[in-house]
C-alpha positions in Angstrom: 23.5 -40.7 38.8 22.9 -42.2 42.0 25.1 -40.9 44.9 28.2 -41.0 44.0 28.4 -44.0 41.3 27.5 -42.8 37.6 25.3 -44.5 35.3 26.0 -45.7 31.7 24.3 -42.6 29.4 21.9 -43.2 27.2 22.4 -42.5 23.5 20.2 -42.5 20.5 19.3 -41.4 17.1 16.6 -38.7 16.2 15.3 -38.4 12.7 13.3 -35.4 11.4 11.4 -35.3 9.0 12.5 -32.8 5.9 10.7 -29.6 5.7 8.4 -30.5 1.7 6.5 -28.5 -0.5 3.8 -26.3 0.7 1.0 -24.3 -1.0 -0.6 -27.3 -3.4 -3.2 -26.4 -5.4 -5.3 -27.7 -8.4 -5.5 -25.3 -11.3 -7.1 -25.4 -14.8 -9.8 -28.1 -13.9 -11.5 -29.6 -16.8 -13.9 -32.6 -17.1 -10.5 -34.8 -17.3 -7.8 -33.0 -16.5 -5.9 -30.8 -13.9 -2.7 -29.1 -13.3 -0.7 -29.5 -9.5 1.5 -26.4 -8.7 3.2 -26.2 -5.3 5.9 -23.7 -3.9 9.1 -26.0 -3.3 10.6 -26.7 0.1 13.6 -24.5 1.2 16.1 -27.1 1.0 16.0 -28.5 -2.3 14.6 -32.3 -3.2 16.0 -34.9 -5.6 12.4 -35.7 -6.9 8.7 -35.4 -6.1 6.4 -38.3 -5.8 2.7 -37.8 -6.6 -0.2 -39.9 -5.6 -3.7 -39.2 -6.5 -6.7 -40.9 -4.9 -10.5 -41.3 -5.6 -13.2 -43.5 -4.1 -14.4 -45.3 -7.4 -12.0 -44.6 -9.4 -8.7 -45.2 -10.7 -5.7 -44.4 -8.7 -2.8 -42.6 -10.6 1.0 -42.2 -9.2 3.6 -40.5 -10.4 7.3 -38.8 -10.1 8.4 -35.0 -10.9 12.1 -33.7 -10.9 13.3 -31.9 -7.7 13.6 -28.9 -9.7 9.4 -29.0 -10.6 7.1 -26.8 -9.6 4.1 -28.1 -11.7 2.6 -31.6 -12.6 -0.2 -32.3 -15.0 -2.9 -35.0 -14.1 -4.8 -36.5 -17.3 -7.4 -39.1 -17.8 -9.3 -37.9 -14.3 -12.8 -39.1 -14.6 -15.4 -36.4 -14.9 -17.3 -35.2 -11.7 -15.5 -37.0 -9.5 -13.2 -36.0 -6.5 -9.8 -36.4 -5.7 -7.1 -36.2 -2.9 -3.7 -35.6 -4.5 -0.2 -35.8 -2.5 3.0 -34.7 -2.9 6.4 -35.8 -1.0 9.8 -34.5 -2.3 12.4 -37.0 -1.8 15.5 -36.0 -1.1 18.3 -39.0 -0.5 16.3 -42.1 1.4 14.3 -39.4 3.0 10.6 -38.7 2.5 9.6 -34.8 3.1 6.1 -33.7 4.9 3.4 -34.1 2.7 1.5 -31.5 1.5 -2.2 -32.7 0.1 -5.5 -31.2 -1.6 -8.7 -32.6 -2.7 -10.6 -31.0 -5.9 -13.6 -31.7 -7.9 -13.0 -32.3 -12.2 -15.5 -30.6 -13.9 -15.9 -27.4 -12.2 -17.7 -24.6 -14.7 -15.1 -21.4 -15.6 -16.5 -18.1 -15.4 -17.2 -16.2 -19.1 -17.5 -13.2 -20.8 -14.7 -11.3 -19.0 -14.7 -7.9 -20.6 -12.9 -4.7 -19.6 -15.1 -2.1 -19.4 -14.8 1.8 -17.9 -11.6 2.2 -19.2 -10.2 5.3 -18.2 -6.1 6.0 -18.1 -5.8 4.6 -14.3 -8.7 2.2 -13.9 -10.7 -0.3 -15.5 -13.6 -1.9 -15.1 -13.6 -5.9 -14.9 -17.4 -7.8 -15.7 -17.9 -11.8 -16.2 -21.0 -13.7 -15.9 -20.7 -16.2 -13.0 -20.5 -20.5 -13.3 -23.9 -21.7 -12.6 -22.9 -23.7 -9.1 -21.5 -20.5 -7.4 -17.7 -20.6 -6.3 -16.5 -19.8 -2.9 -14.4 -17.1 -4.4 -12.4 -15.6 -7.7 -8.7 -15.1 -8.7 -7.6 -12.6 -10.9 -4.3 -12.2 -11.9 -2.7 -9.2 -14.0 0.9 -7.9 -15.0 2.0 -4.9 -14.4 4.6 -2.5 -16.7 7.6 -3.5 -14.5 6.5 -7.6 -15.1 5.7 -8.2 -11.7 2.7 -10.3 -11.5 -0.4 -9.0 -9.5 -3.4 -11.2 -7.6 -6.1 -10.5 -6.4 -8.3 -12.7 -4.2 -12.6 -12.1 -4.7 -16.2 -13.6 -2.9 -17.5 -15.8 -4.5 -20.7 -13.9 -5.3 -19.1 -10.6 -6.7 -19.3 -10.5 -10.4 -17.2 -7.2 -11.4 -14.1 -5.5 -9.8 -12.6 -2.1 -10.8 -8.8 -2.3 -11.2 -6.9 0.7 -9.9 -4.0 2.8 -10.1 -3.2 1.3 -13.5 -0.6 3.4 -15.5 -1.8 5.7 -18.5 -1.4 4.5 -21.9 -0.5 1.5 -20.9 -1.1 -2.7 -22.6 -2.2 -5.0 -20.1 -3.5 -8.2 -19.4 -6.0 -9.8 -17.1 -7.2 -13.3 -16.1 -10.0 -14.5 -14.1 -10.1 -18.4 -12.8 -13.4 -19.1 -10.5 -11.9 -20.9 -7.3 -13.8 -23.7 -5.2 -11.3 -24.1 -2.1 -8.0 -24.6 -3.3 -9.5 -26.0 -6.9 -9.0 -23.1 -9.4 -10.6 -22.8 -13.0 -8.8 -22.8 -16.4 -8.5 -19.2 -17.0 -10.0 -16.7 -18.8 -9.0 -13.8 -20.0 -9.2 -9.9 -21.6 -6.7 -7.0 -22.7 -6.8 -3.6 -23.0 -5.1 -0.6 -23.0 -5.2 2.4 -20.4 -6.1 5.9 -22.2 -3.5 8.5 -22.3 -3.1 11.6 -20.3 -1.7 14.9 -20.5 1.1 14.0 -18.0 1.1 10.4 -17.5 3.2 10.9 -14.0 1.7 13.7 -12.8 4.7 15.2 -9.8 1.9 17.0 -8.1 -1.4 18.1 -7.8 -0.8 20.9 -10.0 0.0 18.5 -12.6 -2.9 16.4 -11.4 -5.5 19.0 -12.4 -3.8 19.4 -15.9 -4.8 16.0 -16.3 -8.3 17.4 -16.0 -8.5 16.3 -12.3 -10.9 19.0 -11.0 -12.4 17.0 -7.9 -10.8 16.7 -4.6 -9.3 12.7 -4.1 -6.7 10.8 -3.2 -4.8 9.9 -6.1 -1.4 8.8 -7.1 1.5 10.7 -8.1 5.3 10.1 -8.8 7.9 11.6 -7.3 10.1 13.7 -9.8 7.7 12.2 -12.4 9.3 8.8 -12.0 7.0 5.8 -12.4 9.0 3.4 -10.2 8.4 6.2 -7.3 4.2 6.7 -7.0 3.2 8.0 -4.1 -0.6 7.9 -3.3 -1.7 11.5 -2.3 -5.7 13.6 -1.4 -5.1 16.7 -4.1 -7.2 20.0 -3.0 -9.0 20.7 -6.4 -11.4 23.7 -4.9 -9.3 25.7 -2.3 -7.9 29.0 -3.8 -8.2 27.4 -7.5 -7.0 23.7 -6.6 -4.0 22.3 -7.4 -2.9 21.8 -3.8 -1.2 18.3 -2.0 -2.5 18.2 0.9 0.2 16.8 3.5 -1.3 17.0 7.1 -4.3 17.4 8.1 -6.4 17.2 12.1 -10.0 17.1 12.3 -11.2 14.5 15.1 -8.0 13.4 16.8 -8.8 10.0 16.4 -5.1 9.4 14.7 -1.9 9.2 17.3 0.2 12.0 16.4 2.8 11.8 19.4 4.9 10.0 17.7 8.6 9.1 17.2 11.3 10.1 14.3 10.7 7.5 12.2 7.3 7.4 12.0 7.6 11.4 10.8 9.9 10.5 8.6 7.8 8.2 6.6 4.5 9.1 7.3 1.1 7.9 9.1 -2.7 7.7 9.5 -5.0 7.9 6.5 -4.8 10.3 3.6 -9.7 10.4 4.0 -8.8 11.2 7.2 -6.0 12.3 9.6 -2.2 12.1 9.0 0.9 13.2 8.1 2.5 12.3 4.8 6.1 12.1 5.6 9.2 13.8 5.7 11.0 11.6 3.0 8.4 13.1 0.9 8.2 16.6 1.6 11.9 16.4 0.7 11.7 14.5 -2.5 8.6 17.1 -3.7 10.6 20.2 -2.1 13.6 19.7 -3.6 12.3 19.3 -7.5 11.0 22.7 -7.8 9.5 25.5 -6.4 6.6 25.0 -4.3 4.4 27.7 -2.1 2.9 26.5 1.7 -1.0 26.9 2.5 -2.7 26.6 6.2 -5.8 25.9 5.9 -7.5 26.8 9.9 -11.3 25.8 11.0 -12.9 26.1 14.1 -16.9 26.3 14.4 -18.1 29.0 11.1 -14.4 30.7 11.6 -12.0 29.7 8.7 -8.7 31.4 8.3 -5.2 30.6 6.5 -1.4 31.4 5.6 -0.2 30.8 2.8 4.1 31.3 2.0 5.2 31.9 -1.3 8.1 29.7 -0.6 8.8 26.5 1.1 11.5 23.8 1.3 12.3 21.0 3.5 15.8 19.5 3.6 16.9 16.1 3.7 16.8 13.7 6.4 20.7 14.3 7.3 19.9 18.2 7.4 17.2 17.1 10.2 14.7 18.1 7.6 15.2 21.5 8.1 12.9 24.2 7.0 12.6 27.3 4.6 9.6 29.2 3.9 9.3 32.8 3.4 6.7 35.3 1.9 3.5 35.2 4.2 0.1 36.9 3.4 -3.5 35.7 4.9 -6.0 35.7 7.7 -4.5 33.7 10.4 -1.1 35.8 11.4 2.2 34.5 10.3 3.1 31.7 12.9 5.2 30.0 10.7 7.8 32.3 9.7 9.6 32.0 13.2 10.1 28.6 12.8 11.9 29.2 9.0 15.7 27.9 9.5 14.5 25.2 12.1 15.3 21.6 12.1 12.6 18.9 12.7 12.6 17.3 16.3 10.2 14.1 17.7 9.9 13.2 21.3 13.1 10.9 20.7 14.9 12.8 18.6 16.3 16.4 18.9 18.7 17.6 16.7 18.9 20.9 18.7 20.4 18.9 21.4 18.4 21.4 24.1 18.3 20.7 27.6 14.7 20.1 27.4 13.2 19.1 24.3 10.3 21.2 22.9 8.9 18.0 21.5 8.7 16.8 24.7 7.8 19.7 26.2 4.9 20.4 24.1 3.4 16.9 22.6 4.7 16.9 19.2 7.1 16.8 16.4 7.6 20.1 14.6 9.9 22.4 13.3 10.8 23.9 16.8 13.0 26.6 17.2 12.6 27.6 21.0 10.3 27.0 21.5 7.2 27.7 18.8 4.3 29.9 17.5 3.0 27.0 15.8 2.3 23.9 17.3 -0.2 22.2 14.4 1.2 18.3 15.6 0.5 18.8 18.9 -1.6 17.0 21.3 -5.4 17.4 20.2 -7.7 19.1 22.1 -5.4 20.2 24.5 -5.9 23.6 26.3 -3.0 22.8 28.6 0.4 24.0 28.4 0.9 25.3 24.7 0.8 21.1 24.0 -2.5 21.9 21.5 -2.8 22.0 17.8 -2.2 26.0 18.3 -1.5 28.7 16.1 -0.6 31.6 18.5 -1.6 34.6 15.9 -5.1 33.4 15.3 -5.8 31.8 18.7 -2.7 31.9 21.1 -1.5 29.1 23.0 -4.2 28.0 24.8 -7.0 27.3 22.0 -6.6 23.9 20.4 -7.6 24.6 16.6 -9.8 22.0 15.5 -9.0 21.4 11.8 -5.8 22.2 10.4 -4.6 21.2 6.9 -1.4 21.7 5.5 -0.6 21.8 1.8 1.4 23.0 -1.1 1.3 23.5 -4.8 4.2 24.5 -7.6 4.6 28.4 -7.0 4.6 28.6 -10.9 0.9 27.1 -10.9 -1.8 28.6 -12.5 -5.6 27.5 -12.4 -7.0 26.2 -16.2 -9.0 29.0 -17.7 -7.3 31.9 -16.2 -4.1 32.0 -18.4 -0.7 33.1 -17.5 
């Protein structure tokens, strides 16, 4: 536009090109053959061409339908490499290209043997290709037929699976990988041994299994495999069997933290965290369960411990129900029974001021509390600490704090009832 007078506009055409397959590899290399596999673009193509390249050697070209996912090269010459492409074509339109270059030839690992097996692990051994590869590939199923990977260095020869399931067939293969230029497979099965309970609900279960060492492990909730939930089970305090689900001891994990993140849990189970409201529910709400406190500070170790305790679900606020205290520490805990669960950005008490604000945490707040054990670590200042006012008041911010629970019916092996 120039002034007032207006110009002719200017028109065109823009072609893009179509989004193509992505993720080409090589697999099952042998001294003359190899097998493409690619993950297929979005939109779906007509047909794939395939072009496969070699300095000194014979070129090969080919076409796959649109609905392929595979494409097997034969009469590759041995030791020699090669740049494959692919292109899906979808009308008169060529897609991206996606490309790779292998090497025929490449040595398979061998021997793979399962070894170790115990009813949730298994160890994996193979004796390595004589030109090392860059890395491994093994692949398992698991019960549900979802297929597993798992990516390995190159110089490892031996991995431990875990948190298989007891008594269980499975499968395992092991390609060496150079790049994107995978092995022909090999492979091993066995079976996982059998346990007493082979979903274990709790740590009480847990130790049935003959468990008798504090972990992390994996349970299920309501003893349904499709629901594990990976847990640290107290196997020594007060004769085991306890779930630990919160524990403090060097404030390096965030615990002023929103709804959600209660709700679902944080931090590390080795270390600091809090295992979740969802879960306390689930575990609550299948049985009868007791509540221990576990309290450290320097040489000074003192607990509670509640014959009863229950958390709600989420739309009850996660309210909560203990009752029947005895131990060392005081009972700080009882005054909070009947109490919903409030975060900084959620309050279900709908208070003026919240009490998670007002004091660093997310708890069981009543108005305000006697137990603080989310609360700001190392504080001193303002009732915000991890404090448990019968032991230490308000103003001592306990150092190490673990809470757990246990089936109330649960009684340590050996000593009957």
């Amino acid at each position: 536009m120039r002034g007032f007078e207006e110009s002719e506009p200017l028109t065109g055409f823009l072609t893009t090109v179509p989004d193509g397959p992505t993720q080409l590899r090589a697999l099952n290399l042998t001294e003359g053959s190899a097998l493409l596999h690619w993950k297929p673009p979005q939109t779906p193509v007509d047909t794939y061409d395939v072009k496969v390249t070699a300095s000194g050697a014979p070129s090969l070209q080919g076409s796959a339908p649109g609905s392929a996912v595979d494409y097997p090269l034969h009469g590759l010459e041995l030791h020699t490499n090669y740049t494959a492409t692919l292109r899906g074509l979808r009308g008169p339109n060529l897609t991206s290209p996606a490309s790779i270059t292998f090497t025929t030839g490449l040595e398979a690992p061998q021997d793979l043997e399962a070894k170790e097996v115990t009813p949730r692990t298994v160890l994996l051994t193979w004796t390595a290709p004589q030109v090392p590869p860059t890395g491994y590939l093994i692949t398992f199923n698991t019960p549900g037929g979802q297929t597993q990977e798992i990516l390995l260095p190159g110089g490892v020869t031996s991995h431990r699976l875990q948190g298989l399931f007891p008594s269980t067939p499975y499968s395992a293969w092991l390609r060496a990988m150079w790049g994107e230029s995978f092995t022909p497979p090999v492979s091993t099965s066995f079976t996982t041994g059998g346990l007493r309970i082979p979903f274990p609900r709790d740590c009480g279960e847990e130790m049935q299994n003959g468990v008798s060492t504090s972990r992390t492990t994996t349970i299920f909730l309501n003893g349904n495999r499709e629901r594990p939930l990976n847990v640290f089970c107290d196997m020594e305090t007060d004769g085991g069997g306890w779930l630990v689900f919160q524990r403090r001891m060097d404030g390096k994990t965030d615990f002023w933290r929103d709804w959600e993140d209660y709700a679902h849990g944080f931090g590390n189970i080795s270390g600091e965290f809090w295992l979740g409201n969802e879960a306390l529910h689930s575990l609550t709400k299948a049985g009868d369960y007791s509540l221990r406190v576990d309290l450290r500070a320097g040489e000074e170790a003192v607990f509670a411990q509640y014959e009863s305790f229950q958390v709600d679900s989420a739309a009850e606020h996660y309210r909560l129900h203990l009752e029947g205290y005895h131990g060392t520490a005081g009972d700080s805990m009882s005054y909070h029974s009947g109490s919903v669960f409030s975060a900084r950005d959620r309050d279900p008490n709908n208070l003026l001021i919240s009490c998670a604000v007002s004091y660093r945490g997310a708890w069981w707040y009543r108005n305000c509390h006697y137990a603080n054990l989310n609360g700001l670590y190392g504080s001193t200042l303002d009732h915000q600490g991890v404090s448990w006012y019968y032991w230490k008041g308000f103003e001592f911010s306990v150092p190490f704090t673990e809470m757990k629970l246990r089936p109330r019916s649960f009684r340590p092996p050996g000593r009957g009832g």
